[in-house]
PASE-207433 format. One line per field, with one value per residue (C-alpha): z, x, y; residue in three letters. Coordinates in Angstrom, 3 decimals. Layout:
<nodes>
pz	[Z, ...]
px	[X, ...]
py	[Y, ...]
aa	[ALA, ...]
</nodes>
This chain:
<nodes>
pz	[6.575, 8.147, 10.691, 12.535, 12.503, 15.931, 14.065, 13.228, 16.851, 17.618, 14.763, 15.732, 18.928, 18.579, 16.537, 19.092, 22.099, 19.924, 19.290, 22.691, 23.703, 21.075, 22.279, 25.628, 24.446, 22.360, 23.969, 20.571, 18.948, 15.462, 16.098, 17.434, 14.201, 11.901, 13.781, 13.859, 10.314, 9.441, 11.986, 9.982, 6.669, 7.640, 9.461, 6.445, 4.221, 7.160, 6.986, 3.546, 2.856, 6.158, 3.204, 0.503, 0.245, -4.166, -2.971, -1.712, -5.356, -6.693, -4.032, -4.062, -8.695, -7.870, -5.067, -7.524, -10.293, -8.344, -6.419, -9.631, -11.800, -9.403, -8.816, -12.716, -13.096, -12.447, -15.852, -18.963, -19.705, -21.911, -19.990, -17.138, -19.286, -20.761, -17.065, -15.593, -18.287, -18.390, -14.595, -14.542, -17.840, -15.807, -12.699, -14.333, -16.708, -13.574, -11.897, -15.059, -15.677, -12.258, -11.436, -15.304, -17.665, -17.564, -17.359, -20.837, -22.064, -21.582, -23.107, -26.409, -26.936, -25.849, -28.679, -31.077, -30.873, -29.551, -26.497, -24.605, -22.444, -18.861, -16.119, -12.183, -10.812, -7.491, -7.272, -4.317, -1.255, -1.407, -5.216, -5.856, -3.315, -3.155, -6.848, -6.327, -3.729, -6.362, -9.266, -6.743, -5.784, -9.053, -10.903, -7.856, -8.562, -12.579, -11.674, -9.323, -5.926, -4.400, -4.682, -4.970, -1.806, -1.621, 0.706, -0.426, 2.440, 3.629, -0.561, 0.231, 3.590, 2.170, -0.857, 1.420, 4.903, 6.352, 8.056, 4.956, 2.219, 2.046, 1.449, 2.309, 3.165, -0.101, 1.923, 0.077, -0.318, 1.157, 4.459, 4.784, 4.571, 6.999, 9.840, 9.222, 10.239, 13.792, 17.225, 16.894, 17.274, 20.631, 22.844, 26.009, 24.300, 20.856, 22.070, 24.484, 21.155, 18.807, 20.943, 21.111, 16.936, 16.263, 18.624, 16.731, 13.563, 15.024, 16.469, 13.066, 11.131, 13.246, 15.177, 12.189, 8.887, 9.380, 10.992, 7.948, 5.714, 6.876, 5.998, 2.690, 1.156, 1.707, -0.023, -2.561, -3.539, -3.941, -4.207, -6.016, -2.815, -0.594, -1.023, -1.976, 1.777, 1.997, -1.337, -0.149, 3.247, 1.737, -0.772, 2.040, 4.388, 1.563, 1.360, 5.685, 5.151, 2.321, 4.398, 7.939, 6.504, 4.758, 7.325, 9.870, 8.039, 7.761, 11.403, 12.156, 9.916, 10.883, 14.878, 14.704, 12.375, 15.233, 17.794, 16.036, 15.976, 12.406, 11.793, 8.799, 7.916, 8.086, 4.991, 5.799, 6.844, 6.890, 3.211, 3.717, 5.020, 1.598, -0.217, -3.980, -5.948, -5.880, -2.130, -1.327, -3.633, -1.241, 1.714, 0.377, 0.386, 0.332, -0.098, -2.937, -4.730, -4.354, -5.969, -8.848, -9.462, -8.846, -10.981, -12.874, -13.304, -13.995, -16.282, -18.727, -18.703, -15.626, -16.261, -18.046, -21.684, -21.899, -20.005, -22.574, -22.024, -18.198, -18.218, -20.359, -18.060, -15.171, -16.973, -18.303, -14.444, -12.707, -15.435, -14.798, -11.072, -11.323, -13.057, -11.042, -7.560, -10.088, -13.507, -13.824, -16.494, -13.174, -11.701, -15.227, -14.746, -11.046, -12.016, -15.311, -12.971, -11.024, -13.280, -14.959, -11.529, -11.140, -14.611, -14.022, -10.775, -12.306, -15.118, -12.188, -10.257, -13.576, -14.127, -10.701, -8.841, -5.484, -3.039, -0.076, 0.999, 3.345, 6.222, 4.642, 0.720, 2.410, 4.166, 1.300, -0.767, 1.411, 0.934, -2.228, -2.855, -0.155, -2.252, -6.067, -3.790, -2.605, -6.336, -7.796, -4.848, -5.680, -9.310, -7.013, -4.795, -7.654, -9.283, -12.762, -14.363, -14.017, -10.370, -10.425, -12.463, -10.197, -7.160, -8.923, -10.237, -6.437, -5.144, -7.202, -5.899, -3.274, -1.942, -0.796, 2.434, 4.608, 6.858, 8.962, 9.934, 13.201, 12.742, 10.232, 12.679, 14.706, 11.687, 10.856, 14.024, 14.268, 11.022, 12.123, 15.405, 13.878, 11.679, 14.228, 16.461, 13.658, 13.239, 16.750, 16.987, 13.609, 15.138, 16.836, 12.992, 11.151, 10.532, 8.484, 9.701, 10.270, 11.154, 13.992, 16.131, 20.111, 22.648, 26.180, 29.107, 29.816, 32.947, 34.439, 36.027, 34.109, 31.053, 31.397, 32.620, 29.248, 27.262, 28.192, 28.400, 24.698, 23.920, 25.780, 23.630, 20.567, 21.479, 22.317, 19.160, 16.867, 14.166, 14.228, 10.726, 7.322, 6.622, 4.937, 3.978, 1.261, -0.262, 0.597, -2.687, -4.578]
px	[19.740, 17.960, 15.747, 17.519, 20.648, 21.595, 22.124, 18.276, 17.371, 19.708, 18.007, 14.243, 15.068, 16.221, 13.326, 11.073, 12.645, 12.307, 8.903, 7.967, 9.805, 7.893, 4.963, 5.872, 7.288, 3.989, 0.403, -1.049, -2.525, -2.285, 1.484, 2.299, 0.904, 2.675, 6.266, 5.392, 5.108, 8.385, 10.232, 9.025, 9.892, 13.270, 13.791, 12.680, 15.378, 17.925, 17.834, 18.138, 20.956, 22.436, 22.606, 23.645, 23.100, 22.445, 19.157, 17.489, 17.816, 15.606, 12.953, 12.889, 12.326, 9.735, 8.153, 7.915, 6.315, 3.911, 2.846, 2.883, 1.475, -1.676, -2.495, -2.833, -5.286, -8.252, -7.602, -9.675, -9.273, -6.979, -4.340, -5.350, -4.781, -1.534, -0.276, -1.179, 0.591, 3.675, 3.869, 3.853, 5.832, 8.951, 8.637, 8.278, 11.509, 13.249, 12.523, 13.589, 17.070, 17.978, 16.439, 16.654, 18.876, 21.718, 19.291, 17.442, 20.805, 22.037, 19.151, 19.232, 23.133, 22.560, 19.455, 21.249, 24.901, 26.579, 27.868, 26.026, 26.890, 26.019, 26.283, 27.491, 24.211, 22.968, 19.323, 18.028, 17.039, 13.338, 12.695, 10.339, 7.901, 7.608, 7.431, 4.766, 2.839, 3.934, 2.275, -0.968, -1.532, -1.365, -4.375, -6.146, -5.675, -6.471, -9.957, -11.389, -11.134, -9.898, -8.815, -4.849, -3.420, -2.204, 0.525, 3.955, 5.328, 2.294, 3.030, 6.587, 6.323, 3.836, 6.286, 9.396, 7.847, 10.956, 9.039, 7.932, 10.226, 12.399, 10.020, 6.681, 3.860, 2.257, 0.328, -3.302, -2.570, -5.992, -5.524, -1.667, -3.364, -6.501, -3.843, -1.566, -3.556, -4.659, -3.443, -1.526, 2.046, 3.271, 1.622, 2.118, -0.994, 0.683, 4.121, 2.759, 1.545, 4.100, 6.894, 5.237, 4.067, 8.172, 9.097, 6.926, 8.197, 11.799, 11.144, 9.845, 12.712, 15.598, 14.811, 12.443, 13.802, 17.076, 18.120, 15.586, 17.826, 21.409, 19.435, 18.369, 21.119, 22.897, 20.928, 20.160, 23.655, 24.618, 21.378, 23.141, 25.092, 21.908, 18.894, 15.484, 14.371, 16.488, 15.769, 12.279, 12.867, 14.558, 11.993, 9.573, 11.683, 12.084, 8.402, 8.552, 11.704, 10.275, 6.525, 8.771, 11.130, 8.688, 5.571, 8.194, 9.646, 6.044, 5.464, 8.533, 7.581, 3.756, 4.930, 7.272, 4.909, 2.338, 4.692, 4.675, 1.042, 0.215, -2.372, -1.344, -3.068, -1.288, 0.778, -0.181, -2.995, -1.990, -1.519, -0.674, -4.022, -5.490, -7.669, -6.181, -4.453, -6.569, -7.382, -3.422, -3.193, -5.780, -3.599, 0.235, 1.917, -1.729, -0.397, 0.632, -1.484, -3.948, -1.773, -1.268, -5.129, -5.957, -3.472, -2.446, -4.843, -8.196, -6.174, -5.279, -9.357, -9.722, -12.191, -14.756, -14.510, -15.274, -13.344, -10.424, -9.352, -9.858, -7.338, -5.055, -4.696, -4.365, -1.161, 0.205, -0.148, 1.423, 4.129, 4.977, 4.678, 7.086, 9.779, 9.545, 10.545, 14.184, 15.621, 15.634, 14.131, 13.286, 11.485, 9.277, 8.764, 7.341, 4.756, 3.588, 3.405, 0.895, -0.577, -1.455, -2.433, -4.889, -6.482, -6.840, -8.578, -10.716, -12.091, -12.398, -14.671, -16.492, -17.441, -17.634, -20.862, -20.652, -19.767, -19.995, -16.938, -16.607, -13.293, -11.757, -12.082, -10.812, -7.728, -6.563, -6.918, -5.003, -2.425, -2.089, -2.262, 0.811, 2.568, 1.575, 3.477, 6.224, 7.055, 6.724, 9.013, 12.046, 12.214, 11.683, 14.384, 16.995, 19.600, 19.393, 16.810, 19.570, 19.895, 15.797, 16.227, 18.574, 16.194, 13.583, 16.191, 17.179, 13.660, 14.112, 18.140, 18.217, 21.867, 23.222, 23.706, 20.701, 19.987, 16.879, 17.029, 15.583, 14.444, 12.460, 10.349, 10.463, 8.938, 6.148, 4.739, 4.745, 2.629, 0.548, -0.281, -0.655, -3.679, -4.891, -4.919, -7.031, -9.551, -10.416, -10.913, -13.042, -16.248, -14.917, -14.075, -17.378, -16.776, -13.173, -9.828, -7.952, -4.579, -4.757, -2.135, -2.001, -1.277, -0.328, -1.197, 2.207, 1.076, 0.706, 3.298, 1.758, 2.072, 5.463, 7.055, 5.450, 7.285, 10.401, 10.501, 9.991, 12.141, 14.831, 13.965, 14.156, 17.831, 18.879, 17.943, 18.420, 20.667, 23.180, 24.815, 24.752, 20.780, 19.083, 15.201, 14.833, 12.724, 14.934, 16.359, 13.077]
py	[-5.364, -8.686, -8.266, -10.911, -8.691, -7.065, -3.855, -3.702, -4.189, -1.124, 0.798, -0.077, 0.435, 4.119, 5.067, 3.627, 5.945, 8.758, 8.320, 7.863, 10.654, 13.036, 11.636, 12.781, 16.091, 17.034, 17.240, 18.269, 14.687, 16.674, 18.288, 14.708, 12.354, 15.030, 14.287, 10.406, 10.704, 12.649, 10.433, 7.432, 8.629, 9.920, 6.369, 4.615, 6.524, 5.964, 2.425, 2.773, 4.738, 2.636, -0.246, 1.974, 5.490, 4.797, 2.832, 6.308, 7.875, 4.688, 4.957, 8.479, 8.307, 6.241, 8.016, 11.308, 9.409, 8.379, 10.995, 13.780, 11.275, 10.620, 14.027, 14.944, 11.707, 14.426, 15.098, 13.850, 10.384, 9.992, 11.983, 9.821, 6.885, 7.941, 8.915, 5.540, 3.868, 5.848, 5.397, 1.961, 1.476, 3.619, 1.452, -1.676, -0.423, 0.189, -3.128, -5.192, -3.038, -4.392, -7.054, -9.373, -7.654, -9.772, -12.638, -11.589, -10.878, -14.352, -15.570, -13.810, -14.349, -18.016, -17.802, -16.400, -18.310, -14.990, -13.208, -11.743, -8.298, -8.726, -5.591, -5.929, -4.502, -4.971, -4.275, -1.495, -2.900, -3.581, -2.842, -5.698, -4.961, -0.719, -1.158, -3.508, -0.939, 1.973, 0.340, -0.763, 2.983, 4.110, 1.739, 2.186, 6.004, 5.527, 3.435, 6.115, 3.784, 6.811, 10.449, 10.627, 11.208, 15.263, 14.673, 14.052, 12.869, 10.314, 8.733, 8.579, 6.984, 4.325, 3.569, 3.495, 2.168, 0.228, -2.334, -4.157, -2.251, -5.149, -8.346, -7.148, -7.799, -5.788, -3.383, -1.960, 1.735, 2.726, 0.602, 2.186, 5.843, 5.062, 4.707, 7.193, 10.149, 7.994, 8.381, 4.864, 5.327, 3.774, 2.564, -0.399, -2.121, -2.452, -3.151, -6.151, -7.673, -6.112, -8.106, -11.512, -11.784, -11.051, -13.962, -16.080, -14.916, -15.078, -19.228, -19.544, -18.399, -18.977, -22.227, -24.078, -22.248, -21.934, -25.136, -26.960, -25.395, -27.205, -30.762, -29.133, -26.966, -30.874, -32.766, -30.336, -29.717, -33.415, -35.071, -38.207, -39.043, -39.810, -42.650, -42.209, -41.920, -39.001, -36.836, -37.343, -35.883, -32.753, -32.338, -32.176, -30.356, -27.868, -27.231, -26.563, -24.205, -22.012, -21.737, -20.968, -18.382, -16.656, -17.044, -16.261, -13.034, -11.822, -12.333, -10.621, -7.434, -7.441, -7.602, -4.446, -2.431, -3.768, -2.044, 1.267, 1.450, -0.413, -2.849, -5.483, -8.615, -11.696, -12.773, -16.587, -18.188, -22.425, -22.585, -26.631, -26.956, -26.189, -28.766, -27.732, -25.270, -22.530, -22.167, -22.887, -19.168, -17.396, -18.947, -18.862, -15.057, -13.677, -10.144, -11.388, -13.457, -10.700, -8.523, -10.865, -11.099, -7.514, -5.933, -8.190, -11.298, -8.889, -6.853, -8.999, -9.945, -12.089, -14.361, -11.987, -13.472, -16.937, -20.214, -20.358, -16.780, -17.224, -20.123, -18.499, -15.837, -17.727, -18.963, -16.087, -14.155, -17.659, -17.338, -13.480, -14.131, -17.026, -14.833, -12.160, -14.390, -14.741, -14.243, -17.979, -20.222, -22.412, -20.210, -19.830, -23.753, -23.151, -20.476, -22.550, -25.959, -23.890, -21.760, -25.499, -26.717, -23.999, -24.630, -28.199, -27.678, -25.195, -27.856, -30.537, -27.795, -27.341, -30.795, -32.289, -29.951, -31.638, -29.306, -31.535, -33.954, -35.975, -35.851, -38.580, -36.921, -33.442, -35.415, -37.198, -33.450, -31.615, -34.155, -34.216, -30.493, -30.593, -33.182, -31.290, -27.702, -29.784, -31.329, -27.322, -26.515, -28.651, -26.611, -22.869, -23.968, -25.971, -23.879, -25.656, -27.903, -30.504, -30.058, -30.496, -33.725, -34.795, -34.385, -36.590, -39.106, -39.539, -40.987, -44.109, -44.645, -46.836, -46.708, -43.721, -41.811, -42.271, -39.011, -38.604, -35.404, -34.680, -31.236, -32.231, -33.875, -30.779, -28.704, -31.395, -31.208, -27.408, -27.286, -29.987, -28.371, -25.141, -26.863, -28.787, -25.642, -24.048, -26.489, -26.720, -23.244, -22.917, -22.459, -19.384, -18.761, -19.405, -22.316, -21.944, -22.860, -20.074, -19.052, -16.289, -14.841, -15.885, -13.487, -13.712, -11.410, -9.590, -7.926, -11.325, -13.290, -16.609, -14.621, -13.248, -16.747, -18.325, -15.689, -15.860, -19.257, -19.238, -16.584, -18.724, -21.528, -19.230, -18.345, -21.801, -23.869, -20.666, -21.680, -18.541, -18.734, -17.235, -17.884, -14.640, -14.620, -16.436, -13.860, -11.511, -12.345, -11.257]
aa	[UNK, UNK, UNK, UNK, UNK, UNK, UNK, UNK, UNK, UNK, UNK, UNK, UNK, UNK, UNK, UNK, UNK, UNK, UNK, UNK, UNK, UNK, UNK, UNK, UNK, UNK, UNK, UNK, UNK, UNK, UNK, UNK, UNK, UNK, UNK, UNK, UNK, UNK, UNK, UNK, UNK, UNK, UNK, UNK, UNK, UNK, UNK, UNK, UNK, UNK, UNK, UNK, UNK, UNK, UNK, UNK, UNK, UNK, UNK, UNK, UNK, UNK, UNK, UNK, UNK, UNK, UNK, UNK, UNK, UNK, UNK, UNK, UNK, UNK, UNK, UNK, UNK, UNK, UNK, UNK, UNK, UNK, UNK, UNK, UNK, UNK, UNK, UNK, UNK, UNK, UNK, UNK, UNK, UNK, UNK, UNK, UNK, UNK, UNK, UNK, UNK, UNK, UNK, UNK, UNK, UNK, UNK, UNK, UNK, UNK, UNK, UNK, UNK, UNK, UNK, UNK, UNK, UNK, UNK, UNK, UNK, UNK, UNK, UNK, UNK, UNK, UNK, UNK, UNK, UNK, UNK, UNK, UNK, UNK, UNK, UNK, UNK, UNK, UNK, UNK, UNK, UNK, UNK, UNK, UNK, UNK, UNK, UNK, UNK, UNK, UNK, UNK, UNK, UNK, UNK, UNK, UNK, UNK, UNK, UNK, UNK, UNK, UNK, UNK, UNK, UNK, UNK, UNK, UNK, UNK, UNK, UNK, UNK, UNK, UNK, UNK, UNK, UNK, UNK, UNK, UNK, UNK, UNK, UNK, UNK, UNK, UNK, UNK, UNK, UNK, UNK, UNK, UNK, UNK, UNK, UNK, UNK, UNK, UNK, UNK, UNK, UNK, UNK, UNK, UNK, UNK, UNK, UNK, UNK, UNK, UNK, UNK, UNK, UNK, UNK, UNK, UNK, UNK, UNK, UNK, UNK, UNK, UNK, UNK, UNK, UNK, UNK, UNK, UNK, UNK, UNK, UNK, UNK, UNK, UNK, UNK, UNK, UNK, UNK, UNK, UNK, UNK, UNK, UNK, UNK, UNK, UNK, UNK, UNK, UNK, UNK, UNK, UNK, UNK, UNK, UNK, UNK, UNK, UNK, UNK, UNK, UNK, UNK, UNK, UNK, UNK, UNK, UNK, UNK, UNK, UNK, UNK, UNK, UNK, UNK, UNK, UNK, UNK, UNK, UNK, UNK, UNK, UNK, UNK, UNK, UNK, UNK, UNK, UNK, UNK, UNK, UNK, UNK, UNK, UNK, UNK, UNK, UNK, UNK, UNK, UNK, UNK, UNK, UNK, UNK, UNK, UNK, UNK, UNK, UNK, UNK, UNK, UNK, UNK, UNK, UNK, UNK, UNK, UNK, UNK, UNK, UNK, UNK, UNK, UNK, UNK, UNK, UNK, UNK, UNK, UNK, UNK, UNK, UNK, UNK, UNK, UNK, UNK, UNK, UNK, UNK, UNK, UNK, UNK, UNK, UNK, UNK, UNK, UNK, UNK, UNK, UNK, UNK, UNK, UNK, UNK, UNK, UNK, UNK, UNK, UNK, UNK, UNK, UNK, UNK, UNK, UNK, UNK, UNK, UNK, UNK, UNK, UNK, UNK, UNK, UNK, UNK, UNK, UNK, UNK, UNK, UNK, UNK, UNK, UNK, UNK, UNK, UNK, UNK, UNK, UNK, UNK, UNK, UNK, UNK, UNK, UNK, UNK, UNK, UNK, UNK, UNK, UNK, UNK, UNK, UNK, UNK, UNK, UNK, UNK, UNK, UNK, UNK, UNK, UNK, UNK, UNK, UNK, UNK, UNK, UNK, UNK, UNK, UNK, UNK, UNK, UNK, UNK, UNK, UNK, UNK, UNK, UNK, UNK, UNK, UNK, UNK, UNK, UNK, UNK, UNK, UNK, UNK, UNK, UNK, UNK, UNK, UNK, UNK, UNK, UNK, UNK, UNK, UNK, UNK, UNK, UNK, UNK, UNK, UNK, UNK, UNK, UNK, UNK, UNK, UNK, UNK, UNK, UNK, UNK, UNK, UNK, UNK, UNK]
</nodes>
C-alpha cells in the first residue's frame, strides 16, 4: 500500500484518533506508552495483512529469530558467534528465496545451456528493509553495543514499524528503542510539523517525480526515436526523478512517523551537491549507505589491512548493494560503476594532499560528480544492457523527435534552489551545506495561508496515475 493511496490516509488516520483518544482515556504516562506501543504493533501487522495476510508469517519468522537469538548472545562466545551467524544466514536465506531465485536460476540454466525452473513468488511487503533492521540489531547485539532488548513486543514493533516497513528509512535499532519508552505519541507540536514534512515529500513525489517520469519512461522505452538533445534530457531528468521519488518517499515516511511522536533523520541531505563519489554516498539514501559500511563494508575488513584490500572491499559492498536494489545483471553494472568511482577517487585523494579548492574547482566537481551519477543512472533505471546501449547510442543521433520537456525545468530549479538554499544558510550549519527541513507557524494566519497554498499547488500539478515508489520495488 502507497502512501499516496487514499486508503493509507484512511488507515493513518484511524490509528491517529485512537491514539489520541487513549491518550485521553489514560492519565497514567506508563499505562499510556504501554497501549501506544501495542496499538502500533497491532497497526503495523494490520497494514500488513491489509496487503496480504501471508506477509505477517514472514515478519513475524523473522521477528522470533531475532529476538530468541539476541537474548542467548550472553552466552560464551562461540554460542554467541554461532547464533549471530545462524541469524543472519536464515534472514539473508529468506530474502534471496524471494527476492533472486528465479533470477540465479536463469542465470545458471542460461550458463549451463539448460532450462532453468523459475517460481511465481511475490516477495512480502517490506522484506528488504526489516531484514535490513533485523540483521542491524542482531551484530549490534553480537559486538556488545548494547544489551538485547527483553521485550518482545518493543523487537517486533521495531522490525515491523509500518511507517518505514515498506522502503525505509533503515532506522539504528538503539535510536528506535530510546523513543519508545518516551511520552511522544501525539501531540499538536508534532502533528504541526508531522503534516508539513509529508507535503513536502508529497510535492516532491507527486508534482516533481511523477510527472519527470511521463518524459522519461518515453524516451527510455524508444530512445532511438528521439535526438541527442532529447536522450540527454531524459538521462538527466532520470537522475531528478530517482532523487524526488525517493527524497520525497522519505519525507513522506519521516513526516507521519514525526506525527506519531518519532524522531528520524533525514534519508537525504542534497546528494547533487556533492563534490565526488564518496561524499555523494554520505549524502544519497544515507540510511543506507551507512548500513552498507557498518555491516557490511567493515565486515569484510573495511579498510584495516592495507589499500588493496580497502578497495577491494569497497567493490565487493557497491557490488552486493547494487544487486540487492534488483535481481538484474544491470543493477550489478551500477554498483561496480560506483564501487570503481569510489576507488578512483580514493587514489586521487591519496596522491593529490591539497585540501583547499577554490569556488570555481568545487563548481566544476560537483558537476561532474552529477554527470559520473547521471551516466550510472541510465544502467539503474534500463531494463537490459541493450536498452542502456541504446541510451548512449542516442546522444550522438541527431534526427529524431525533439522534446523539451518542461517539467524538467521545473525539477532543475527545485534542486538548484534547494542547494542554493543550503549554502546560504551554512553558517547557521558550521560551515557545511546542509539539507534541513522548513517549518511554518500553523497557529498563524501567515503560516496557515502559506500552507495551503502549497498543498493546493500539490493537488493541482500532481500527476494522478499509475506511478509507485520506485524503491518500492526493492
Amino acid at each position: 500500500m502507497s502512501f499516496t493511496e487514499y486508503r493509507f490516509f484512511i488507515f493513518f488516520a484511524v490509528v491517529y484518533v485512537v491514539l489520541w483518544l487513549l491518550k485521553l482515556a489514560f492519565s497514567s504516562k506508563k499505562s499510556f506508552t504501554a497501549m501506544n506501543k501495542t496499538i502500533l504493533l497491532l497497526s503495523s501487522y494490520a497494514l500488513t495483512a491489509i496487503v496480504d495476510w501471508r506477509f505477517c508469517i514472514s515478519l513475524a519468522i523473522v521477528t522470533a529469530i531475532v529476538y530468541f537469538a539476541a537474548l542467548k548472545m550472553n552466552e560464551s562466545i562461540k554460542i554467541r558467534r554461532l547464533l549471530m551467524f545462524l541469524g543472519v544466514s536464515v534472514i539473508i536465506a529468506q530474502l534471496g528465496f524471494f527476492k533472486y531465485f528465479n533470477f540465479f536460476s536463469q542465470s545458471i540454466g542460461t550458463l549451463l545451456g539448460k532450462d532453468f525452473v523459475t517460481i511465481n513468488l511475490v516477495a512480502p511487503l517490506g522484506i528488504s528493509f526489516y531484514s535490513f533492521s533485523a540483521i542491524g540489531y542482531l551484530v549490534d547485539v553480537y559486538r556488545k553495543k548494547y544489551p538485547a532488548n527483553k521485550s518482545f513486543s518493543d523487537v517486533a514493533l521495531y522490525i515491523s514499524f509500518f511507517t518505514k516497513l515498506v522502503s525505509g528509512p533503515i532506522v539504528r535499532p538503539e535510536k528506535f528503542f530510546n523513543q519508545l519508552d518516551k511520552e511522544h505519541c501525539v501531540s499538536l507540536k508534532n502533528l504541526e510539523a508531522g503534516i508539513q514534512i509529508v507535503l513536502l515529500g508529497m510535492f516532491k513525489k507527486m508534482v516533481l517525480a511523477d510527472n519527470l517520469s511521463v518524459f522519461v519512461n518515453d524516451v527510455f522505452g524508444a530512445p532511438k526515436a528521439f535526438d541527442s538533445v532529447t536522450v540527454l534530457l531524459a538521462m538527466i531528468s532520470y537522475s531528478l526523478q530517482i532523487y524526488f521519488d525517493f527524497s520525497g518517499y522519505s519525507d513522506i515516511a519521516i513526516g507521519f512517523s514525526k506525527i506519531l511522536g518519532f524522531n528520524f533523520d533525514k534519508n537525504f541531505n542534497l546528494p547533487y551537491a556533492s563534490l565526488n563519489p564518496t561524499e555523494f554516498w554520505k549524502r544519497w539514501h544515507i540510511s543506507l549507505s551507512q548500513w552498507l559500511q557498518e555491516y557490511l563494508y567493515i565486515s569484510l575488513g573495511g579498510n584495516r589491512k592495507g589499500k588493496l584490500r580497502t578497495y577491494i572491499n569497497l567493490l565487493l559492498t557497491m557490488l552486493i548493494g547494487g544487486l540487492w536494489h534488483g535481481a538484474n545483471f544491470t543493477f550489478i553494472v551500477w554498483g561496480g560503476i560506483n564501487g570503481l568511482g569510489l576507488i578512483i577517487h580514493k587514489l586521487f585523494r591519496s596522491l593529490n594532499k591539497k585540501k583547499t579548492e577554490s569556488p570555481v574547482t568545487k563548481t566544476i566537481s560537483c558537476v561532474l560528480c552529477f554527470c559520473f551519477a547521471t551516466i550510472t543512472w541510465v544502467f539503474f533505471r534500463a531494463e537490459s544492457f541493450a536498452n542502456a546501449a541504446d541510451m548512449f547510442i542516442g546522444l550522438t543521433q541527431h534526427e529524431g523527435i525533439r522534446q523539451i520537456y518542461t517539467w524538467s525545468f521545473v525539477a532543475v530549479i527545485f534542486a538548484l534552489a534547494e542547494i542554493i538554499f543550503a549554502f546560504l544558510k551554512k553558517n547557521d550549519n558550521g560551515g557545511k551545506i546542509s539539507a534541513e527541513y522548513i517549518t511554518l507557524d500553523l497557529t498563524k494566519i501567515s503560516g496557515l495561508t502559506l500552507f495551503f497554498i502549497f498543498a493546493g499547488i500539490t493537488v493541482l500539478f500532481a500527476y494522478i496515475g499509475n506511478t509507485a515508489f520506485i524503491y518500492g520495488n526493492f
